[in-house]
C-alpha positions as CSV (number, residue, x, y, z in Angstrom):
1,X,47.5,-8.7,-31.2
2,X,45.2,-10.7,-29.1
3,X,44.2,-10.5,-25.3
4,X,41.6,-11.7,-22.8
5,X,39.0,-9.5,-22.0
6,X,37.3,-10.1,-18.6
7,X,33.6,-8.7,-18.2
8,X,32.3,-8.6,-15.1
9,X,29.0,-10.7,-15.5
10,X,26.1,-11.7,-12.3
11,X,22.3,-12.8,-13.1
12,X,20.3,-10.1,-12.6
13,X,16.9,-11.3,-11.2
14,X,14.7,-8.1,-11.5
15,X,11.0,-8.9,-10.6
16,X,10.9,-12.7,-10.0
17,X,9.3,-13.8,-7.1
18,X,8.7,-16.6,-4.4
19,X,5.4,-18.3,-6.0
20,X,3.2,-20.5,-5.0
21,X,-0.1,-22.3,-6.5
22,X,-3.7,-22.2,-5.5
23,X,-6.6,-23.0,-7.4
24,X,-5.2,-22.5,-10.9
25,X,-3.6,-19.4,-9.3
26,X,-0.2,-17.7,-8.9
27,X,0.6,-16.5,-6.2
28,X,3.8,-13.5,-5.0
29,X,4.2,-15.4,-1.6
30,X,7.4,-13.0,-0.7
31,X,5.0,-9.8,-1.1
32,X,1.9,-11.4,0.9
33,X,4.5,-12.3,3.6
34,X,6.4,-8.8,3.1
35,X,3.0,-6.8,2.9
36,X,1.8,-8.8,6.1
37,X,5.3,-8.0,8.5
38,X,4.4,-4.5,6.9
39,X,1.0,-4.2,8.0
40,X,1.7,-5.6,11.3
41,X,4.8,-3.3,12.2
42,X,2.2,-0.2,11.6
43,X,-0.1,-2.1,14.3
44,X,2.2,-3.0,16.6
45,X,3.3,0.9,16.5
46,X,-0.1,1.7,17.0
47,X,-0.6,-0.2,19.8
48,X,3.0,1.0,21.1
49,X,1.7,4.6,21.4
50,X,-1.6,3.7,22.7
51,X,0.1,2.2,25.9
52,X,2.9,4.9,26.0
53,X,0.6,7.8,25.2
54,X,0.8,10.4,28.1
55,X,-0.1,14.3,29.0
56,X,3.3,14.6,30.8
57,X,6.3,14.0,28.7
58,X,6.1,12.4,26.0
59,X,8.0,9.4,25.0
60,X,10.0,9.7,21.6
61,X,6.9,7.3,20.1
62,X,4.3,9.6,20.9
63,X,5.9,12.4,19.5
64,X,6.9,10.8,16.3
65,X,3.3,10.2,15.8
66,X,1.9,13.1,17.1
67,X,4.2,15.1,14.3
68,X,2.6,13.3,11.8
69,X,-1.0,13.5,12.9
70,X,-0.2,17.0,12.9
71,X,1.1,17.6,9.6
72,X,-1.4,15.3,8.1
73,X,-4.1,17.0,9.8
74,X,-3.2,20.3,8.9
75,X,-2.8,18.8,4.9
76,X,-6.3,17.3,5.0
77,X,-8.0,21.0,6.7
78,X,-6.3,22.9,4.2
79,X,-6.7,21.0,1.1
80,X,-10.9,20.0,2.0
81,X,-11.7,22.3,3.8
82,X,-12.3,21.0,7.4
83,X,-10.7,17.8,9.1
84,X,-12.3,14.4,7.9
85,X,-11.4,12.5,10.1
86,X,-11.3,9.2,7.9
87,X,-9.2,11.3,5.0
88,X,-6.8,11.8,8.0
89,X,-6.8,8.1,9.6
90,X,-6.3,7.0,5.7
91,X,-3.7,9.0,5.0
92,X,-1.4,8.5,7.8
93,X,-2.1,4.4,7.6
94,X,-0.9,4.5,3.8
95,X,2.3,6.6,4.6
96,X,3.1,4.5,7.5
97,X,2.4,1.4,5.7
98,X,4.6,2.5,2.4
99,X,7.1,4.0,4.2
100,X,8.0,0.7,5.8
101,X,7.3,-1.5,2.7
102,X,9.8,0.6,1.0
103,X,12.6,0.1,3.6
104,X,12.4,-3.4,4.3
105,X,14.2,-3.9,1.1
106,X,17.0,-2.5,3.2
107,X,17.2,-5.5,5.6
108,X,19.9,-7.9,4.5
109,X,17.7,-11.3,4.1
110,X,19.9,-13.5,2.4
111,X,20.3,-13.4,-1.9
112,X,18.5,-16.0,-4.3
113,X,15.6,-15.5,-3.3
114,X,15.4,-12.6,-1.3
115,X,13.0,-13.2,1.4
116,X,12.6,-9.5,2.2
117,X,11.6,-7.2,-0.9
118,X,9.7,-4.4,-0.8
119,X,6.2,-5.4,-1.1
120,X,5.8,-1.9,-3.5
121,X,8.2,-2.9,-6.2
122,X,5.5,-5.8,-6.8
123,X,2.6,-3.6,-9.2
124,X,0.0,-5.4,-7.8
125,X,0.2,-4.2,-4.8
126,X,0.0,-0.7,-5.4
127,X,-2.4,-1.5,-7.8
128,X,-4.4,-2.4,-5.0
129,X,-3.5,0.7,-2.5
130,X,-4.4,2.8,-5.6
131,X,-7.5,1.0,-6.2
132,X,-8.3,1.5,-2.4
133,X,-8.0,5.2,-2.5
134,X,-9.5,5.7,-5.8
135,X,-13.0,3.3,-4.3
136,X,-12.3,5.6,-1.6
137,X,-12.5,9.2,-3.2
138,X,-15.3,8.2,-5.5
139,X,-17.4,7.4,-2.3
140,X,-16.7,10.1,-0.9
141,X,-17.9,12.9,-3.9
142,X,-20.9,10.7,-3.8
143,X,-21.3,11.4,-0.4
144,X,-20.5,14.8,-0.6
145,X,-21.8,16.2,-3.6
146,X,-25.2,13.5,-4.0
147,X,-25.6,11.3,-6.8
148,X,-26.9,13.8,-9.0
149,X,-24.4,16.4,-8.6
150,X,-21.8,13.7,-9.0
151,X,-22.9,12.6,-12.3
152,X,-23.3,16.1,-13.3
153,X,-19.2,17.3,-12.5
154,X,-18.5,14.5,-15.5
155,X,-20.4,17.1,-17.9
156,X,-18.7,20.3,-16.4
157,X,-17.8,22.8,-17.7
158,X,-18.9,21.3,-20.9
159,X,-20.2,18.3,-21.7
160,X,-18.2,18.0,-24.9
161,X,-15.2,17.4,-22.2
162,X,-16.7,14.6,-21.1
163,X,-14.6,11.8,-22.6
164,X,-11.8,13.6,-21.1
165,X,-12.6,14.1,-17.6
166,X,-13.5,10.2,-18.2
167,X,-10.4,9.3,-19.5
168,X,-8.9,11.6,-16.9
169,X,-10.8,9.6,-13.5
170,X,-9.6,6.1,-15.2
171,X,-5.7,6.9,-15.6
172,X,-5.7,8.4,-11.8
173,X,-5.4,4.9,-10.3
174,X,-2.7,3.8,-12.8
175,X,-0.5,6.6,-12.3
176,X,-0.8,6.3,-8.7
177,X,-0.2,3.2,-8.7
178,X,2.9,2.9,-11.6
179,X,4.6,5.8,-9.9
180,X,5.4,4.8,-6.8
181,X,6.4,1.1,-8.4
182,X,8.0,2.5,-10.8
183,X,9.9,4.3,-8.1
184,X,10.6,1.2,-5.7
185,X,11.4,-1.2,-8.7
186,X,14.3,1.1,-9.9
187,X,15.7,0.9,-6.3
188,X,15.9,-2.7,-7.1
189,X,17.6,-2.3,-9.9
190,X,19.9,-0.3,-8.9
191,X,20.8,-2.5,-6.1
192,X,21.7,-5.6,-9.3
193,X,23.7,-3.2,-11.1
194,X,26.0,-2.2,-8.2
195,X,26.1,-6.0,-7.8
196,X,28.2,-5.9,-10.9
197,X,31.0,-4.4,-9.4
198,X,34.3,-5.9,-7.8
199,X,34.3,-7.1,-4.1
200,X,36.9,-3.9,-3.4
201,X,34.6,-1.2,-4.9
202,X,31.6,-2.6,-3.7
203,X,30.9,-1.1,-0.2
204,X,31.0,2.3,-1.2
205,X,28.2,2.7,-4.4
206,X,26.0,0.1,-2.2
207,X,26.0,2.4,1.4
208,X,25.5,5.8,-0.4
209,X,22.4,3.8,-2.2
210,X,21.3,2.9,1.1
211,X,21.1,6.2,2.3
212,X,19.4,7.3,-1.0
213,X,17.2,4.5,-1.1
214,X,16.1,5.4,2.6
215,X,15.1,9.2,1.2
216,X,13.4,7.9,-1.6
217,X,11.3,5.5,0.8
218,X,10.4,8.2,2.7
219,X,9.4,10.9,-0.1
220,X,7.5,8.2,-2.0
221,X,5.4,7.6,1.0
222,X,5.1,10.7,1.8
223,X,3.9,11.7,-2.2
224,X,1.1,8.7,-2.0
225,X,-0.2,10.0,1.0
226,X,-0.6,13.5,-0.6
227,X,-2.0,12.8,-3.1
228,X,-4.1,10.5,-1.8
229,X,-5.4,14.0,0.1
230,X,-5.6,15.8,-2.9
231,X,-7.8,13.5,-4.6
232,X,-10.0,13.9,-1.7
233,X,-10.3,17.6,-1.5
234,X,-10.8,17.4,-5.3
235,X,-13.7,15.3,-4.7
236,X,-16.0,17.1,-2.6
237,X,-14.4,20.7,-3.8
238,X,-18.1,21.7,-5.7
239,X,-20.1,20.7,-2.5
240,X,-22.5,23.3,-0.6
241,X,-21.2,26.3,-3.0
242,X,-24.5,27.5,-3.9
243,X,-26.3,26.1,-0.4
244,X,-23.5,28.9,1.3
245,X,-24.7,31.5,-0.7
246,X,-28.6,31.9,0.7
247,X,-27.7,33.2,4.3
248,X,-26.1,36.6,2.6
249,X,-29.3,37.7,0.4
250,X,-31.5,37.3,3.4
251,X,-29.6,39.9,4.9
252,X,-29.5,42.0,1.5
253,X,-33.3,42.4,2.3
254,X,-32.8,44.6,5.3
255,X,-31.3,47.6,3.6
256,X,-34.3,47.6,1.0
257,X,-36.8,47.5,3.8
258,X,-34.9,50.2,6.1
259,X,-35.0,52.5,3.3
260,X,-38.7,52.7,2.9
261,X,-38.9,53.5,6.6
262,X,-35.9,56.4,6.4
263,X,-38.3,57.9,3.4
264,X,-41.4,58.0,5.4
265,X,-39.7,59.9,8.1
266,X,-40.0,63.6,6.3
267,X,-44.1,62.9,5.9
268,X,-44.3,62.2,9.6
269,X,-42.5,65.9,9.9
270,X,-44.9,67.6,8.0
């Protein structure tokens, strides 16, 4: 008993990129092209909004950004504290910025090579977002706590902890970084593996990815951003607890000096 099996077989290219050379380097030329039409969509909406911004009736623009200077706002006051405005103006660039880099995979732009990956499902870019925030947040307890308090939080509660809180500030850019590539990557491969099947039952596994692919774009942005926030608050969390605390013992002196006064009153009777 013999017979011909036929296996369904494609090349699937997962992670190789248009390169080029440059001094002795290699170079990802489809995520430098990908991460500029990112970074210049994100402009051009800003711009967009600046012109069309109004106090009568908004356009659909302005209220798409206003929501999410709201909600990014309200995220930054609740998790540090007060509005920074930088932690706010950061935040919103990143989502924007990831949440497009993440769906330009979604434009058909031919196949072998694709000239339109997300930029994210290349590591080294969100090594370098993560490496931005991370510069970022380390800045910022400086600023916030002073150099000396800074240095002190590594020791805190106790010092024996501190190769673990050290260990702890070193992995923070690598898993902000590997989980949102990690994230955008399997969309890719995803996309080669429905590749594998027939012409016929090919349209519907590849549109209900689409639509998948489009929610995980938008959550993965959305968790970046959030944590990018979190990180922040964490930063400056120990600052000003004990300078908060002097106004309330001042006022703790009043009682003790009424209550000599209330005792003299019965010698001024007699």
């Amino acid at each position: 008993m013999s017979g011909n099996i036929v296996v369904a077989s494609t090349d699937i290219k997962i992670g190789e990129h248009v390169t080029g050379q440059f001094l002795g380097l290699t170079f990802n030329l489809d995520t430098i092209w990908t991460t500029a039409i990112a970074g210049l969509i994100v402009i051009g909406l800003g711009l967009w909004v600046r012109f069309k911004a109004t106090t009568g009736v908004p356009s659909k623009i302005q209220v798409f950004w206003e929501t999410i200077v709201e909600q990014v706002t309200t995220l930054v006051e609740g998790n540090l504290g007060r509005v920074n405005p930088y932690v706010v103006q950061l935040a919103i660039a990143l989502f924007l910025f990831i949440l497009i880099s993440n769906w330009l995979e979604l434009i058909p732009s031919g196949e072998d090579p694709h000239l339109l990956p997300s930029p994210t499902a290349d590591v080294n870019l969100t090594y370098a977002l993560a490496g931005l925030v991370i510069v970022g947040v380390h800045t910022h307890s400086v600023r916030e706590r002073g150099v000396k308090a800074y240095g002190k939080h590594y020791l805190e509660p106790y010092p024996i902890l501190f190769p673990l809180i050290l260990i702890e500030e070193i992995v923070k850019p690598f898993t902000l970084a590997l989980r949102l590539f990690g994230n955008i990557f399997s969309g890719g491969i995803m996309i080669a593996l429905i590749g594998l099947l027939p012409l016929w039952g090919l349209w519907g596994p590849n549109a209900i990815w689409k639509l998948f692919d489009l929610f995980i774009g938008l959550i993965q942005a959305f968790i970046f951003a959030l944590l990018t926030i979190l990180y922040f608050g964490m930063a400056g969390e120990s600052h000003g607890d004990g300078s908060h605390d002097t106004p309330p013992s001042t006022g703790s002196s009043e009682p003790s000096t009424a209550q000599p006064d209330s005792e003299r009153v019965p010698d001024r009777v007699h």
